[in-house]
C-alpha positions as CSV (number, residue, x, y, z in Angstrom):
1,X,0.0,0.0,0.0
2,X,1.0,3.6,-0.7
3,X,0.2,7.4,0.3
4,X,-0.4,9.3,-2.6
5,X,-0.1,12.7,-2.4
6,X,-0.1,15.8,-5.9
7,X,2.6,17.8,-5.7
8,X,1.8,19.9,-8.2
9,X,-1.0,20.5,-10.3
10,X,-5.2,20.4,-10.1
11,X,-6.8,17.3,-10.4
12,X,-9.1,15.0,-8.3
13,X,-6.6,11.7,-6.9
14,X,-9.0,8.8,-5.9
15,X,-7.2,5.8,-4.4
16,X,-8.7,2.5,-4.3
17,X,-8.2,-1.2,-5.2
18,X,-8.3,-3.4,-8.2
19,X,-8.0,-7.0,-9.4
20,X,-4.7,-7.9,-11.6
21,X,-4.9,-10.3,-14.6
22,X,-3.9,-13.1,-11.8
23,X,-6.5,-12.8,-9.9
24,X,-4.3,-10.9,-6.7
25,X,-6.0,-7.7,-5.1
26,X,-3.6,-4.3,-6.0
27,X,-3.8,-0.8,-4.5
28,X,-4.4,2.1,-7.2
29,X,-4.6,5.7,-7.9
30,X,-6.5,7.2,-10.0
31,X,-6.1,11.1,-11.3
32,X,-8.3,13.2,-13.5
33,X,-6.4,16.6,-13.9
34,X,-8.6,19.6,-14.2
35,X,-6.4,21.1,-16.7
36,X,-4.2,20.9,-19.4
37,X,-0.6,20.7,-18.1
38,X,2.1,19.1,-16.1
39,X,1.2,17.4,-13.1
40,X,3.3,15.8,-10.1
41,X,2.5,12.7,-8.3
42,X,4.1,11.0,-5.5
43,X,3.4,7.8,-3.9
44,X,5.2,6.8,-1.0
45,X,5.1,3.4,0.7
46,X,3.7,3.4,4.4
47,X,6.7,3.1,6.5
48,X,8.0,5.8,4.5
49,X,10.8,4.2,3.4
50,X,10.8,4.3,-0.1
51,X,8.9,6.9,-2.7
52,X,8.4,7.1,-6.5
53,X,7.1,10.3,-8.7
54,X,5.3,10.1,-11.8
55,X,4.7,13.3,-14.1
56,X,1.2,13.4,-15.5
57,X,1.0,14.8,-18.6
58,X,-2.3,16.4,-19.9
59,X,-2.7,17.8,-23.3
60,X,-5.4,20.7,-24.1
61,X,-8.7,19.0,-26.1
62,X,-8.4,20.4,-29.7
63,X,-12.2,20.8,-32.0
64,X,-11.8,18.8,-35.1
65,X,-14.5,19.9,-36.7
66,X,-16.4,23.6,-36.9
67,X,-20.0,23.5,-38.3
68,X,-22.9,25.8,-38.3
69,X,-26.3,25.5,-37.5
70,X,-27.1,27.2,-40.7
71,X,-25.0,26.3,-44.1
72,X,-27.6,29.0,-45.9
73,X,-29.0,32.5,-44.5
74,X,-31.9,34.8,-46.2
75,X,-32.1,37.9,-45.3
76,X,-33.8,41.2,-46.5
77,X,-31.7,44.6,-46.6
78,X,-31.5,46.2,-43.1
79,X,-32.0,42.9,-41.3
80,X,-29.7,40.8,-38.8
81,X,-29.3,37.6,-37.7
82,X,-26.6,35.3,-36.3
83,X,-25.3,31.9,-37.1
84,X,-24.4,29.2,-34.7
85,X,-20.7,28.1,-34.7
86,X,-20.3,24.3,-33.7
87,X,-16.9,22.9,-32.7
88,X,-16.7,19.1,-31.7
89,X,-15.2,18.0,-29.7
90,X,-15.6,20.9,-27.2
91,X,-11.9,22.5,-26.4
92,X,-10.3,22.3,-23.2
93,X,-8.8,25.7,-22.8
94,X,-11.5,29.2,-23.9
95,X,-8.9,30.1,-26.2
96,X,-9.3,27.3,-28.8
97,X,-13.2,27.9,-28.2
98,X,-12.8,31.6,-29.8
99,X,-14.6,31.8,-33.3
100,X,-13.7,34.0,-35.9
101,X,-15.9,35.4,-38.1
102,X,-15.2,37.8,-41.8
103,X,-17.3,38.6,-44.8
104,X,-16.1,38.0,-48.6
105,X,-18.3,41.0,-49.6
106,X,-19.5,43.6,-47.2
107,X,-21.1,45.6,-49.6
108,X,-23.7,42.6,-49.6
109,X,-23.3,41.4,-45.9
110,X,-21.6,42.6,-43.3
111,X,-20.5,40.4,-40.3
112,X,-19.2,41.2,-36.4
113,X,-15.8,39.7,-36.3
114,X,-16.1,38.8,-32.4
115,X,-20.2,38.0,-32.5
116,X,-20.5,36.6,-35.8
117,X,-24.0,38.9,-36.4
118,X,-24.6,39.1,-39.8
119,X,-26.3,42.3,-41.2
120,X,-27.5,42.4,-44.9
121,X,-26.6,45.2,-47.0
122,X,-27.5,45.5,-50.3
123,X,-28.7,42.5,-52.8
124,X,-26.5,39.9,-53.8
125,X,-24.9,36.6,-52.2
126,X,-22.1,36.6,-49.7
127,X,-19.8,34.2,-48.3
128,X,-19.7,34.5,-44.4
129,X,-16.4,32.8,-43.4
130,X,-16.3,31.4,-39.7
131,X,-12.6,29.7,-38.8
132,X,-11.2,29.2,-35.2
133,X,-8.6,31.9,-33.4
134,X,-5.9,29.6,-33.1
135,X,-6.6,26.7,-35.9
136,X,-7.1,28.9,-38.8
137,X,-7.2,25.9,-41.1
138,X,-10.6,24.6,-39.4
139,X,-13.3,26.6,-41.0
140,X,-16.9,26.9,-42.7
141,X,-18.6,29.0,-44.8
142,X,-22.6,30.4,-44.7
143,X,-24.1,31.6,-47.7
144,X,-26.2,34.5,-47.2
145,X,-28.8,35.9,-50.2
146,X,-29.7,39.5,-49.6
147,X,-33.3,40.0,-51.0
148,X,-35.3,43.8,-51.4
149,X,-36.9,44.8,-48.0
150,X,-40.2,44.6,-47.6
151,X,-40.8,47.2,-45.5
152,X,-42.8,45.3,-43.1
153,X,-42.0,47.4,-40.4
154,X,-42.3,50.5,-40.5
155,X,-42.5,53.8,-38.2
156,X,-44.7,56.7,-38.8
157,X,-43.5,60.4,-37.7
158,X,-45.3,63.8,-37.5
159,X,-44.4,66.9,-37.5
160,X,-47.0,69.2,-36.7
161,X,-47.2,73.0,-38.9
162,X,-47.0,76.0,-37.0
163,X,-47.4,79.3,-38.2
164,X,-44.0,79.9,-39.5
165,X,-43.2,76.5,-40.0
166,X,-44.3,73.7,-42.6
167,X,-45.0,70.2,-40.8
168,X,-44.5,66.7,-42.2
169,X,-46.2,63.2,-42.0
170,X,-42.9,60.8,-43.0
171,X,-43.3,57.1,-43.3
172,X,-39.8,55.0,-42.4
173,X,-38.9,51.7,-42.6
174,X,-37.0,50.5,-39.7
175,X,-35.4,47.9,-41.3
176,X,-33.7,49.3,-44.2
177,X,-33.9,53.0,-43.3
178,X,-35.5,54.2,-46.5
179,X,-38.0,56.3,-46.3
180,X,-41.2,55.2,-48.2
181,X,-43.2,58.5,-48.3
182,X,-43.5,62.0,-46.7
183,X,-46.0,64.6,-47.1
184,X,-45.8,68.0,-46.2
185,X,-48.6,69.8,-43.9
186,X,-48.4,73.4,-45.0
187,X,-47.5,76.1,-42.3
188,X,-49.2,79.3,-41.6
189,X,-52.4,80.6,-40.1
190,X,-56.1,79.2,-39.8
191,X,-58.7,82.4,-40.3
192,X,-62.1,81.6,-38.8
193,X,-64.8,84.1,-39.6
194,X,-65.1,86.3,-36.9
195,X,-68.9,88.3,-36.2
196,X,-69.3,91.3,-34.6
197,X,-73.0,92.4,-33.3
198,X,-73.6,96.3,-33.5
């Protein structure tokens, strides 16, 4: 039997007992590290005269494949919308997990390099590349079709005449920005008929 004891590194070290191929009962350790690294182990007999170290040696997972959640993206002019990035196996470390994203034509379709939101431009196709911080070589591409808005939501804003001043009814679409119509309320002053009893 042995005391087992981590010198250095993190990691949960279970001790225990097992059954060898003949059939005799053995002491074990067991050791899951938390993190990718070097780890230390020592196991020391119980009289304390004898010791042995073992290095543990934990490598960082690495994805091996980046997918998306959607391999094709329609969007009207104005609008937004995200894709998914995928990565399988999950990685170890937060900076292997770090997606990258970049438009081949951002006249069409712009995209957030850190968020990966996607924002349609102007009509036409776009590639939206996403690829991995560290593994460059693991990527994907979306392709997103920019259609004509259709102005499905829109604002209307008044601007009430004064005397001096003309006043306006405009009609906006919030989507796109364009405005689809504007009248103008013509400014000056309302006569009513005024009577006057002798």
């Amino acid at each position: 039997p042995f005391d087992w004891e981590i010198l250095e590194g993190n990691g949960e070290l279970t001790t225990g007992t097992t059954t060898d191929y003949y059939g005799t009962e053995i002491n074990v350790a067991w050791y899951v590290p938390a993190e990718p690294g070097t780890s230390l182990i020592k196991a020391t007999t119980k009289d304390g005269s004898k010791s042995v170290c073992f290095a543990v040696v934990s490598e960082p997972v690495l994805a091996e494949k980046l997918t998306l959640d959607q391999k094709e993206l329609t969007l009207s002019v104005g609008q937004s919308d995200s894709v998914e990035a995928i990565l399988a196996p999950e990685p170890t470390l937060e900076k292997h997990a770090q997606v990258k994203w970049e438009s081949f034509d951002p006249t069409v379709a712009t995209v957030d390099a850190e968020t990966g939101l996607i924002t349609a431009v102007s009509e036409g196709y776009a590639y939206i590349r996403a690829y991995t911080d560290v593994q460059q070589t693991l990527e994907t591409v979306c392709i997103v079709h920019v259609v004509p808005c259709a102005h499905a939501n829109t604002e209307t804003i008044t601007v009430d005449a004064t005397c001096t001043a003309d006043g306006s009814v405009t009609v906006k679409c919030l989507d796109c920005g364009s405005v689809l119509s504007e009248e103008v309320i013509p400014g000056g002053h309302s006569w009513e008929a005024a009577v006057t009893e002798p």
